[in-house]
KOLRO-780872 format. One record per residue: x, y, z of N, C-alpha, C in turn; residue number from 0; residue in one letter. Coordinates in steps of 0.1 Angstrom, whole numbers, plus 2048, in hexadecimal, padded with zeros to 3 digits. Layout:
// residues N
+-----+-----+-----+------+------+------+-----+-----+-----+-----+---+
: n_u : n_v : n_w : ca_u : ca_v : ca_w : c_u : c_v : c_w :   k : r :
+-----+-----+-----+------+------+------+-----+-----+-----+-----+---+
:   X :   Y :   Z :    X :    Y :    Z :   X :   Y :   Z : NUM : A :
...
+-----+-----+-----+------+------+------+-----+-----+-----+-----+---+
This chain:
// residues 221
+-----+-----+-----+------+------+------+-----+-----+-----+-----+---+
: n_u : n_v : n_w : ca_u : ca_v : ca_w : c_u : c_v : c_w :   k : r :
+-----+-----+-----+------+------+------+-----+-----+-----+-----+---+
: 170 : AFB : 730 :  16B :  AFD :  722 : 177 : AFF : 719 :   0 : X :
: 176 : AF9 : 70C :  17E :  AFE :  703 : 17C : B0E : 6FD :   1 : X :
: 182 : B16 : 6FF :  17F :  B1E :  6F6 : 181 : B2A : 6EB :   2 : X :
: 17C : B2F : 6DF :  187 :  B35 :  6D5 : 183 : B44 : 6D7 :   3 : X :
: 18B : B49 : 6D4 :  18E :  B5E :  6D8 : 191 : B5C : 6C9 :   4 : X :
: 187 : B69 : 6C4 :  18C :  B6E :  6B7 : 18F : B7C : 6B9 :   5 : X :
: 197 : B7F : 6B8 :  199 :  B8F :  6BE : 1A9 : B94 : 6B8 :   6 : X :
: 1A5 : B9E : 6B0 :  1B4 :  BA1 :  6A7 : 1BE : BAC : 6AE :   7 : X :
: 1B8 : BB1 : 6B8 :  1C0 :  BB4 :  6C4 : 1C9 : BAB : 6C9 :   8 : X :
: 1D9 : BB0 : 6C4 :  1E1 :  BA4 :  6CB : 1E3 : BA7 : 6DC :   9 : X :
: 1E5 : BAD : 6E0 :  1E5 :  BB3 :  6F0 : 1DB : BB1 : 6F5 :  10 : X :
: 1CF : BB1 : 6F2 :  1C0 :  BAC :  6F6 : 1BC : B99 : 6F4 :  11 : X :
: 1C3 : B9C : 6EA :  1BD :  B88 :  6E6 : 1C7 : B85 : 6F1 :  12 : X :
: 1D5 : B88 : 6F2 :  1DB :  B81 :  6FB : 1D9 : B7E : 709 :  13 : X :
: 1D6 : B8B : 70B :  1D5 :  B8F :  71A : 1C6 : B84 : 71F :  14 : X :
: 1BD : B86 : 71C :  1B2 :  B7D :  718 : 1B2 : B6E : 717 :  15 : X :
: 1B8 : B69 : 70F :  1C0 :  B5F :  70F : 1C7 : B58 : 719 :  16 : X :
: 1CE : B5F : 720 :  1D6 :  B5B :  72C : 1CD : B5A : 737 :  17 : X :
: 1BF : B67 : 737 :  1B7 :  B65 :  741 : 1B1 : B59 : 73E :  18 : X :
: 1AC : B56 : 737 :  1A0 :  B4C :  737 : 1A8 : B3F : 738 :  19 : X :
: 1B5 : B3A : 739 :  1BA :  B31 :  739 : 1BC : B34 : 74A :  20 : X :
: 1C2 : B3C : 750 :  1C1 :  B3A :  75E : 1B4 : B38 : 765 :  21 : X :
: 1A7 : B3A : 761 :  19A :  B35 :  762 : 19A : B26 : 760 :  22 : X :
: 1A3 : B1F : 75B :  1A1 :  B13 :  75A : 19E : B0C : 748 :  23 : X :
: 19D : B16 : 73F :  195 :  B12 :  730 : 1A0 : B0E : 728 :  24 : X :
: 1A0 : B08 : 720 :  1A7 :  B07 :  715 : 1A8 : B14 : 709 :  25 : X :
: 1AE : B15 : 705 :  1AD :  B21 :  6FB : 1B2 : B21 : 6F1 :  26 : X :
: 1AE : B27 : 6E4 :  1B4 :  B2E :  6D9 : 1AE : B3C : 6D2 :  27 : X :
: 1B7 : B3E : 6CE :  1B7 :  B4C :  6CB : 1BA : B50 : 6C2 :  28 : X :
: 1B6 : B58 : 6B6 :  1B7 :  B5C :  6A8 : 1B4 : B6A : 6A4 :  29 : X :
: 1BA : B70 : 69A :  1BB :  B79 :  69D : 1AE : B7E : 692 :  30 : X :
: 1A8 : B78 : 686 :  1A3 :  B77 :  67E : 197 : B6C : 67B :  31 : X :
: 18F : B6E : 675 :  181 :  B68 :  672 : 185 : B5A : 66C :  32 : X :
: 18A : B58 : 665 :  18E :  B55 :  657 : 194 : B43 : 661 :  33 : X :
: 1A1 : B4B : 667 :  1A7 :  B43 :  673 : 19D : B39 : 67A :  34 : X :
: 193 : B45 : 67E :  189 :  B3D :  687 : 185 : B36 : 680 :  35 : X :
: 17C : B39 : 676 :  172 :  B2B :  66B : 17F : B1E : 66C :  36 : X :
: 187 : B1F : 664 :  18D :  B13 :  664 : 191 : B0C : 678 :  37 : X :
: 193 : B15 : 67F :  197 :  B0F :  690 : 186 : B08 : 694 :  38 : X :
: 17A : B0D : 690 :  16D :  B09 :  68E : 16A : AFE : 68A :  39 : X :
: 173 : AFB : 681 :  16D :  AF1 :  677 : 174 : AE1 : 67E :  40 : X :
: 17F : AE5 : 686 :  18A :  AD9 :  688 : 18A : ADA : 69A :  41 : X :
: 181 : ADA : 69D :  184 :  ADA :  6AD : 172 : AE0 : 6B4 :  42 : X :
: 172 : ADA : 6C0 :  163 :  ADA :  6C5 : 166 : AE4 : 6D4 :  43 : X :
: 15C : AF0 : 6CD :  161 :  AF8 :  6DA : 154 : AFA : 6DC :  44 : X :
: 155 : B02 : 6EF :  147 :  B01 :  6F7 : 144 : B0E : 6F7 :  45 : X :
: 14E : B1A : 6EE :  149 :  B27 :  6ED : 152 : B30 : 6E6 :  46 : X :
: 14E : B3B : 6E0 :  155 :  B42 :  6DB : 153 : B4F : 6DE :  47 : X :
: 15D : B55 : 6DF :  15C :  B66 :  6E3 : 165 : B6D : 6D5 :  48 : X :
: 15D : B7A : 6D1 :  15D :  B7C :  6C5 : 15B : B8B : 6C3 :  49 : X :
: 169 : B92 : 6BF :  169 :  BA0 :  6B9 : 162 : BA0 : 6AB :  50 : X :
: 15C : BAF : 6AD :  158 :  BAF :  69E : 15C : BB8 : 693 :  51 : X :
: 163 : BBF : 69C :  172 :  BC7 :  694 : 17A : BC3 : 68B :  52 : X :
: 17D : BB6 : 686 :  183 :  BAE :  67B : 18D : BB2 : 673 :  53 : X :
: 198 : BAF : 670 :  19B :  BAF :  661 : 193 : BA9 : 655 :  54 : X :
: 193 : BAD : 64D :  18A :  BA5 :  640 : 17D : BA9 : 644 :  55 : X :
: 176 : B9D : 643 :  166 :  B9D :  649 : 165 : B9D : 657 :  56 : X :
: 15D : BA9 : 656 :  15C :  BA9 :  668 : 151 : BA0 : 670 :  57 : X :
: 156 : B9D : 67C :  150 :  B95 :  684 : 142 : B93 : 682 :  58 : X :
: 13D : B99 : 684 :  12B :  B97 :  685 : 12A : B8F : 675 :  59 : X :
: 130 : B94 : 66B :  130 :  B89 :  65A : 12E : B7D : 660 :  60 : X :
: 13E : B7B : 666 :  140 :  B71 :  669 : 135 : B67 : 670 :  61 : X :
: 133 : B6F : 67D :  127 :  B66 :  683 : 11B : B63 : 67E :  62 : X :
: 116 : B6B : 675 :  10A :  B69 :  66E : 10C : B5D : 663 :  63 : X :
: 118 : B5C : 65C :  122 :  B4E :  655 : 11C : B43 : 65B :  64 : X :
: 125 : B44 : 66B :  125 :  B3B :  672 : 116 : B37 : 677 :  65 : X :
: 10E : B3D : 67C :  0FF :  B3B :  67C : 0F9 : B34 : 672 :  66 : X :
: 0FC : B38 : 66B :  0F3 :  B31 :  65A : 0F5 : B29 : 656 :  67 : X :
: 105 : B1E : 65A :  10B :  B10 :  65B : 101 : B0A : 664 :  68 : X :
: 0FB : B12 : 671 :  0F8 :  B05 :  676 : 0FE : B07 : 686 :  69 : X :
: 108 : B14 : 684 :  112 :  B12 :  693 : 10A : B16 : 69F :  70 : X :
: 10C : B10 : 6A8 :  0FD :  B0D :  6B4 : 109 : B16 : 6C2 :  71 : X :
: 114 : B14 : 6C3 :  119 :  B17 :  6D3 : 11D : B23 : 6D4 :  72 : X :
: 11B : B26 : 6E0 :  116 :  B37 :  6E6 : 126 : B3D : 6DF :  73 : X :
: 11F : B4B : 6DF :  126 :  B56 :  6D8 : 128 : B62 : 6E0 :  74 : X :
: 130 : B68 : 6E5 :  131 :  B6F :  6EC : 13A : B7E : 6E4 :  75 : X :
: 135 : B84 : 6E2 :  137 :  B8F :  6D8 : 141 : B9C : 6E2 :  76 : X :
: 14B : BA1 : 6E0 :  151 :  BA5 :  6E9 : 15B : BB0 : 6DF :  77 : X :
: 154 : BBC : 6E1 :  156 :  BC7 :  6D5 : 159 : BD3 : 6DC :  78 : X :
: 15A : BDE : 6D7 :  15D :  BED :  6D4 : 151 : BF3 : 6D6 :  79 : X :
: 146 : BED : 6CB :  13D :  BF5 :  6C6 : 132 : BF2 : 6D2 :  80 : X :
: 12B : C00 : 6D3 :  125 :  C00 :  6E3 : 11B : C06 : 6E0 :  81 : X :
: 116 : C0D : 6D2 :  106 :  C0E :  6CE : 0FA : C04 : 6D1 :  82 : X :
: 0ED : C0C : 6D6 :  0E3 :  C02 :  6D9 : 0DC : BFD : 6CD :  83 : X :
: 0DF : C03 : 6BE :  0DF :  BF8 :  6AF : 0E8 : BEF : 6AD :  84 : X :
: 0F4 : BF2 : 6B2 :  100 :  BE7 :  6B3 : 0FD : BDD : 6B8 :  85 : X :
: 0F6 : BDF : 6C7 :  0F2 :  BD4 :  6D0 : 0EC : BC9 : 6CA :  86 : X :
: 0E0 : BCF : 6C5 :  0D5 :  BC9 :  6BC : 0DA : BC0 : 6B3 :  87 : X :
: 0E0 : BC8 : 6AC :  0E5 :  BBF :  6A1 : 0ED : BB5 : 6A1 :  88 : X :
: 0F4 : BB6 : 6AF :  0FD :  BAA :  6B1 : 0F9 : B9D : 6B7 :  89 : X :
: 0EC : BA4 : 6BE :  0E6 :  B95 :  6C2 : 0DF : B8D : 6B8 :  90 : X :
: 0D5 : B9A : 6B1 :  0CF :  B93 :  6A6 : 0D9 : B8C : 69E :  91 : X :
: 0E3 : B8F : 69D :  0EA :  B8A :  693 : 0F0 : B7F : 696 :  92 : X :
: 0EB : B78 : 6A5 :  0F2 :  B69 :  6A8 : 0F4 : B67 : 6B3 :  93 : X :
: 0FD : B76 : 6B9 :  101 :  B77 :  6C4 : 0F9 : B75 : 6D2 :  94 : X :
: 0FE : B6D : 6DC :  0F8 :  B66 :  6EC : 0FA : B71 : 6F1 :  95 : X :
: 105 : B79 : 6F2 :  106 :  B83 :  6FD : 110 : B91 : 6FA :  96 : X :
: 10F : B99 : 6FB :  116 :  BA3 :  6F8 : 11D : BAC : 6FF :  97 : X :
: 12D : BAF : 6FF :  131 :  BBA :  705 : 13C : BC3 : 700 :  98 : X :
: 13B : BCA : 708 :  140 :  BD8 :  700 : 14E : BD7 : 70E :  99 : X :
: 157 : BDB : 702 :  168 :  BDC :  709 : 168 : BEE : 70F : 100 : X :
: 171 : BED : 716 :  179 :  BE3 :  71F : 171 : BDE : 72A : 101 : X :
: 175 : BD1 : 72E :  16C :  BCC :  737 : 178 : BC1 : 73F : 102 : X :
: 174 : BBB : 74B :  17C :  BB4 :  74F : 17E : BA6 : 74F : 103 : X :
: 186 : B9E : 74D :  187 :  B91 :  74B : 17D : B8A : 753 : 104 : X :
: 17D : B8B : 760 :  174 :  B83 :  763 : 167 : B84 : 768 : 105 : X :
: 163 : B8E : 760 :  159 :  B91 :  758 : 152 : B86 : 74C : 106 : X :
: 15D : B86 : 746 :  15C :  B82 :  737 : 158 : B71 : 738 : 107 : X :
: 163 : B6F : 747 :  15F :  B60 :  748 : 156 : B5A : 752 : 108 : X :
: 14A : B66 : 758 :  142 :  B61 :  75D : 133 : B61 : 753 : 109 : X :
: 138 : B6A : 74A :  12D :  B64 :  73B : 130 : B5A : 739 : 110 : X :
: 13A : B5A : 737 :  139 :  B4D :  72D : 138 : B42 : 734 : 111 : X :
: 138 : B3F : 744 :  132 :  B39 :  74B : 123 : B36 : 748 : 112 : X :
: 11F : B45 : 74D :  10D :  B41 :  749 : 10A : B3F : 73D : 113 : X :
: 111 : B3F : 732 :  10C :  B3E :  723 : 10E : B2C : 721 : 114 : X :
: 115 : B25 : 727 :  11A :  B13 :  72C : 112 : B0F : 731 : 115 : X :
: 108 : B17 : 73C :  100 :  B10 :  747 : 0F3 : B14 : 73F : 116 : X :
: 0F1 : B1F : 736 :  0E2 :  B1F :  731 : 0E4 : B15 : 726 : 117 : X :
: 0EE : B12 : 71A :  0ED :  B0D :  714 : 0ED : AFB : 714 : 118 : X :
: 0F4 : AF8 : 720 :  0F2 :  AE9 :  722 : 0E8 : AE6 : 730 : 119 : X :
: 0DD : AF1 : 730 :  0D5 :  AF0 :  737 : 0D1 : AEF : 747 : 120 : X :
: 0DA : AF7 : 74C :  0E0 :  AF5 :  75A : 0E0 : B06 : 75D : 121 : X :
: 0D5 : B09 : 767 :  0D3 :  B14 :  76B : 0DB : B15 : 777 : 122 : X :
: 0DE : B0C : 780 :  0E7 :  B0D :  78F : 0F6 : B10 : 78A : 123 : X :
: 0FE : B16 : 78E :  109 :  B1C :  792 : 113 : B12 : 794 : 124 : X :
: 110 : B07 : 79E :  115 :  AFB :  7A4 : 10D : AEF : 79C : 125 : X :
: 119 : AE8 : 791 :  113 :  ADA :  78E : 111 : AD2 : 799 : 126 : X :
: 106 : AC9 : 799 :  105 :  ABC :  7A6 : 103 : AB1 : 79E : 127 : X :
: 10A : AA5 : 79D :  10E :  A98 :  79B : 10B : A8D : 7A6 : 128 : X :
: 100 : A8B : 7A6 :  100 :  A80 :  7B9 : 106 : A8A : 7C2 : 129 : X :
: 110 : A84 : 7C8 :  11D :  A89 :  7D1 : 122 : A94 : 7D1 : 130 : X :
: 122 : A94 : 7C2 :  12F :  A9F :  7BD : 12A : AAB : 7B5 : 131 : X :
: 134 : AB8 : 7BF :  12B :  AC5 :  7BF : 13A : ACA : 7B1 : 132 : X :
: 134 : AD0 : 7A8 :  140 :  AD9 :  7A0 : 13C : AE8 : 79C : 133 : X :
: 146 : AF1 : 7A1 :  142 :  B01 :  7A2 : 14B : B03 : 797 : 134 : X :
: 149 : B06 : 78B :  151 :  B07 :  77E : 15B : B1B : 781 : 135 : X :
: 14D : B20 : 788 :  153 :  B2D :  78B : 15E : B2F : 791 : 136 : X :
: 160 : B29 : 79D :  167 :  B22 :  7A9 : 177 : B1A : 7A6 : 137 : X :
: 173 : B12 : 79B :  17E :  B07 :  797 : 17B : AFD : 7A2 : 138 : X :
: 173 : AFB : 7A9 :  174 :  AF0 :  7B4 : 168 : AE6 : 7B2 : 139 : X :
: 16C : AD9 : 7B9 :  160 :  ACF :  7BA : 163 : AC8 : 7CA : 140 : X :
: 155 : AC2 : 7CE :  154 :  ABD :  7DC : 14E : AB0 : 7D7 : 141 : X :
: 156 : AA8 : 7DF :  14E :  A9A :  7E0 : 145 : A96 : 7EE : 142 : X :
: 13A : A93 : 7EF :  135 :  A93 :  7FA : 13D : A9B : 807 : 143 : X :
: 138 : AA8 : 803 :  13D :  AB4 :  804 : 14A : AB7 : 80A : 144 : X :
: 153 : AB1 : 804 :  164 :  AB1 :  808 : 165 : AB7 : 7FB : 145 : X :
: 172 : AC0 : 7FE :  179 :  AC5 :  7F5 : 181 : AC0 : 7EB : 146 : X :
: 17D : ABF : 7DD :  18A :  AB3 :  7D9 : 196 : ABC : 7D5 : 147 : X :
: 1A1 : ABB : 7D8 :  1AE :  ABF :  7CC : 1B4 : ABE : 7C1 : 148 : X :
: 1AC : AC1 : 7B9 :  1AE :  ABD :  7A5 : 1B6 : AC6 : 7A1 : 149 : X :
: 1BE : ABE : 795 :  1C7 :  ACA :  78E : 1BD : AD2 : 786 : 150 : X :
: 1C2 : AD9 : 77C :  1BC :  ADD :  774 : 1B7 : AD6 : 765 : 151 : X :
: 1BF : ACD : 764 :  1B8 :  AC4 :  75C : 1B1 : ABB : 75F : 152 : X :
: 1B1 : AB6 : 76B :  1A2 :  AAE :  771 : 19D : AB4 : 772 : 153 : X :
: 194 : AC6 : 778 :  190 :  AC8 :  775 : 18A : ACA : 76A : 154 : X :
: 18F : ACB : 75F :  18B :  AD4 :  751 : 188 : AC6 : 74B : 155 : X :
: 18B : AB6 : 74E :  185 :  AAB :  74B : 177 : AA8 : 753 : 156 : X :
: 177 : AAB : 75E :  168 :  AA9 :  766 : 160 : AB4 : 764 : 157 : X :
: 162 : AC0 : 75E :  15B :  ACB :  759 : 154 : AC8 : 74C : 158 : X :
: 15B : ABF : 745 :  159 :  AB9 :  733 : 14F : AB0 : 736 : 159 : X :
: 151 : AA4 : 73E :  149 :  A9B :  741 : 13E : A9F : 746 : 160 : X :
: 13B : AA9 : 74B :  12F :  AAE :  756 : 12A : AB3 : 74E : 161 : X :
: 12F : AC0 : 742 :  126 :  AC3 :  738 : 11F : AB6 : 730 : 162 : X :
: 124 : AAE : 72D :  11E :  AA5 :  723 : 11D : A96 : 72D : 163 : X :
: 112 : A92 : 734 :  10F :  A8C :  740 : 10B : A86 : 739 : 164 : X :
: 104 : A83 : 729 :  0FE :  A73 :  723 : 106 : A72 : 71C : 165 : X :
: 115 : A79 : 716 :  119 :  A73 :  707 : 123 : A6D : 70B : 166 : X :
: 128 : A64 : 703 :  138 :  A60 :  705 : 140 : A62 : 6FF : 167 : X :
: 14A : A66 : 706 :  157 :  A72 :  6FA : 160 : A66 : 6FB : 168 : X :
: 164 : A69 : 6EF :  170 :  A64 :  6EB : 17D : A6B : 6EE : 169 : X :
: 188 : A63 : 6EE :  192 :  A6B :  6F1 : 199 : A72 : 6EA : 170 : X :
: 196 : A75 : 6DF :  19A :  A80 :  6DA : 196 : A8F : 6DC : 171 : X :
: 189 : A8C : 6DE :  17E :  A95 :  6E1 : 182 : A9C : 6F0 : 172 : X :
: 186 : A97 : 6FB :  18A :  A9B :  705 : 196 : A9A : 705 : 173 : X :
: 19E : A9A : 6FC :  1AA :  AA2 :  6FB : 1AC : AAC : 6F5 : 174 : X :
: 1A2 : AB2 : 6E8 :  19F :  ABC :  6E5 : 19B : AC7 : 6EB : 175 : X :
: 18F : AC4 : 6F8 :  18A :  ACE :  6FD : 196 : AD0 : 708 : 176 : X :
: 19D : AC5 : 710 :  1A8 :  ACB :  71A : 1B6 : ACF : 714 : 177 : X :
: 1B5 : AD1 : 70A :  1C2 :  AD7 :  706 : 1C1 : ADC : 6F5 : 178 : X :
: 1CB : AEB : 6FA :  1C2 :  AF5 :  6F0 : 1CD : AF6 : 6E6 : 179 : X :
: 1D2 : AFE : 6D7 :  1DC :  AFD :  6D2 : 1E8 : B02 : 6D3 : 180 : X :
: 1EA : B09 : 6E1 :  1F5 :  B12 :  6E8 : 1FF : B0A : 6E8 : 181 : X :
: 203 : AFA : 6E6 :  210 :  AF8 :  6E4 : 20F : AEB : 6EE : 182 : X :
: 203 : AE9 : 6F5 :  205 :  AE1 :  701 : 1FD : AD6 : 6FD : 183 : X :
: 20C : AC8 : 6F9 :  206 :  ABF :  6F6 : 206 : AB4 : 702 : 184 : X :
: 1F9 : AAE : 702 :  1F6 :  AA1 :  70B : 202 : A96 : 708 : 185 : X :
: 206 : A8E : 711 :  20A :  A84 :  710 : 1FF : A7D : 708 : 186 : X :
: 20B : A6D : 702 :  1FD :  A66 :  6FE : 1F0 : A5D : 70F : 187 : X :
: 1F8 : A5A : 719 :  1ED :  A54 :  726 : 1EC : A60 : 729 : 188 : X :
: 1EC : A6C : 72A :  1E3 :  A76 :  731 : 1D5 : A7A : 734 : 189 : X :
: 1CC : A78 : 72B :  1BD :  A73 :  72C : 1C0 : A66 : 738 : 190 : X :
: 1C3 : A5D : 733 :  1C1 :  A54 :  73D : 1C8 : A53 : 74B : 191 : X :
: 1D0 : A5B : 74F :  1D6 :  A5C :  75C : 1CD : A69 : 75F : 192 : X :
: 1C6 : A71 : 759 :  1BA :  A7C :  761 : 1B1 : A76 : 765 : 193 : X :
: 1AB : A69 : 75C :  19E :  A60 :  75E : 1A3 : A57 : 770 : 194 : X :
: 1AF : A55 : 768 :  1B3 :  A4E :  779 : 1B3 : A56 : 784 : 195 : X :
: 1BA : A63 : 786 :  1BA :  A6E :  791 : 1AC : A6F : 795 : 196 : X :
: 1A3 : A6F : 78A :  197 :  A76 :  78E : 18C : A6A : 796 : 197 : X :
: 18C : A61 : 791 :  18A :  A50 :  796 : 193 : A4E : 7A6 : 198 : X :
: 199 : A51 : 7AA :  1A1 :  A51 :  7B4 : 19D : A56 : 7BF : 199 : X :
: 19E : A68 : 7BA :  19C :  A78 :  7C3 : 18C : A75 : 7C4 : 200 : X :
: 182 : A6E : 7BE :  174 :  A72 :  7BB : 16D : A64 : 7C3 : 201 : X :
: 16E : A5D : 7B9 :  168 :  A4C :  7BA : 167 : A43 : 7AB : 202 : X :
: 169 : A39 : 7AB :  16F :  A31 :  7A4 : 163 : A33 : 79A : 203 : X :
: 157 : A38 : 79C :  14F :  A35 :  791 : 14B : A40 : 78D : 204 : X :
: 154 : A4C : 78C :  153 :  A57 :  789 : 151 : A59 : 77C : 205 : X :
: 15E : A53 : 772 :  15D :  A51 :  765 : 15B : A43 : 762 : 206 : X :
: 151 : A45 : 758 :  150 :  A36 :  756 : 156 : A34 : 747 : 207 : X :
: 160 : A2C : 741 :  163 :  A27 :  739 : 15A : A21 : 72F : 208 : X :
: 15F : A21 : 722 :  157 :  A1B :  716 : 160 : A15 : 70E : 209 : X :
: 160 : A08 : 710 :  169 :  A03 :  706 : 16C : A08 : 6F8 : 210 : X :
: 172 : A0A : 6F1 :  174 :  A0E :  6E3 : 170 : A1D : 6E3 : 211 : X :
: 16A : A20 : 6E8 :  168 :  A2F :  6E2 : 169 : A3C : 6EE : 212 : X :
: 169 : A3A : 6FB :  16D :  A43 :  702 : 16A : A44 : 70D : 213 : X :
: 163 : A52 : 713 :  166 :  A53 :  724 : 156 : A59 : 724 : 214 : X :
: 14C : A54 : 72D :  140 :  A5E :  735 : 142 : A5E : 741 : 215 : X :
: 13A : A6B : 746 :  136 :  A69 :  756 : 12E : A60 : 75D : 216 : X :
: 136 : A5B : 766 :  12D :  A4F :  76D : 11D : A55 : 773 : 217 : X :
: 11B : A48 : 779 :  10B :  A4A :  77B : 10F : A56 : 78C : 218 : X :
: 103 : A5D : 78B :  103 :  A63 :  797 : 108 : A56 : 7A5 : 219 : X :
: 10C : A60 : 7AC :  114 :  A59 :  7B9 : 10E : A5B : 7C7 : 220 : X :
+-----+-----+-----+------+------+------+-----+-----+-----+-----+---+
C-alpha cells in the first residue's frame, strides 16, 4: 500500500513511519492538514491514517473537506481523544475506523489491512490468484504452494496488481504507489526489471503487458 500519516507528532509520525515501511508500504508523512490536501491531490494512495489534533484546522475539518470532494479511501483516525462522543463523531464524520493512542504499530497495520480487504472487496486474509497464494500480513506469496522469494518491491508490485486485478496501470502509477517521497528514487528500468523478476520467480504470464499504457495482472494460472 501506499500510504500518508498526518500526524504533527514528530517522534510519533516518525516512529510510525519507519514502522509501516518495514511492513512493506510506501509512506509519507506530514505534519499538517494543509500538507496533506495538497500530498492528496498529487499522488494515489490506498489509505490514510489521520490525527485530529492539528495545527490550524483540526483533523476531523479536515476529513469532513475531504469527504465533501468526493474522497472515497479508508480513513483511519488515530487520536488522543478517547470519549464515546469523540468516537461518534469521528466516524460520522468520515472516519472507517478509530483509535485511541497509544497503541502498537502492528496494530495500526493490521487495520489498515482489513480496511484494503473490505474496501477492494476481499474478505480472506490470503489473496488467491489461480496458483498464486499472497498473505499481505505475512509479506509472503506461494506459487503452487512453493514459497516464492520476493524483494520487497516485487512484493509491494504484486500487492498493486492483485489489488486492481481488471485495471491497467500505467507506469507511472506503479511507481507512485512503490515508492514514497522519502528520498528513494527508482531507476528509470526499475518497474521493468520488477515485471521481469516477477515473470521469472512466478510464471511468465503473471504480468501481462499493454502496449502503450502499462502493466495488469495476468489471467489466473
Amino acid at each position: 500500500m501506499r500510504l500518508l500519516i498526518v500526524e504533527d507528532d514528530a517522534a510519533l509520525g516518525e516512529a510510525l513511519a519507519a514502522a509501516l515501511r518495514l511492513h512493506g508500504h510506501a509512506v509519507d508523512w506530514f505534519r499538517d492538514g494543509g500538507a496533506a490536501d495538497a500530498a492528496l491531490a498529487g499522488a494515489p494512495y490506498d489509505a490514510l491514517v489521520l490525527d485530529l489534533g492539528l495545527p490550524g484546522a483540526d483533523g476531523l475539518v479536515w476529513l469532513q473537506r475531504w469527504r465533501a470532494r468526493g474522497l472515497t479511501l479508508p480513513v483511519l483516525v488515530l487520536t488522543a481523544r478517547d470519549g464515546t462522543e469523540q468516537r461518534i463523531a469521528g466516524l460520522d464524520g468520515g472516519a472507517d475506523d478509530y483509535l485511541v493512542k497509544p497503541i502498537a504499530t502492528d496494530e495500526i497495520a493490521a487495520r489498515l489491512r482489513a480496511l484494503l480487504r473490505r474496501a477492494g472487496g476481499r474478505a480472506q486474509p490470503v489473496w488467491t490468484h489461480g496458483a498464486l497464494e499472497f498473505d499481505p500480513s505475512a509479506r509472503s506469496a506461494r506459487w503452487e504452494g512453493r514459497e516464492l522469494s520476493l524483494t520487497g518491491r516485487e512484493l509491494a508490485l504484486l500487492e498493486t496488481l492483485l489489488m486492481h486485478p481488471q485495471r491497467v496501470l500505467s507506469k507511472a502509477q506503479l511507481q507512485e504507489k512503490l515508492y514514497d517521497w522519502s528520498g528513494a528514487e527508482p531507476e528509470s528500468n526499475a518497474l521493468e526489471v520488477h515485471v521481469h523478476h516477477l515473470r521469472r520467480k512466478i510464471h511468465p504470464g503473471i504480468v501481462r503487458t499493454v502496449r502503450g499504457v502499462g502493466y495488469a495482472l495476468g489471467a489466473a494460472l
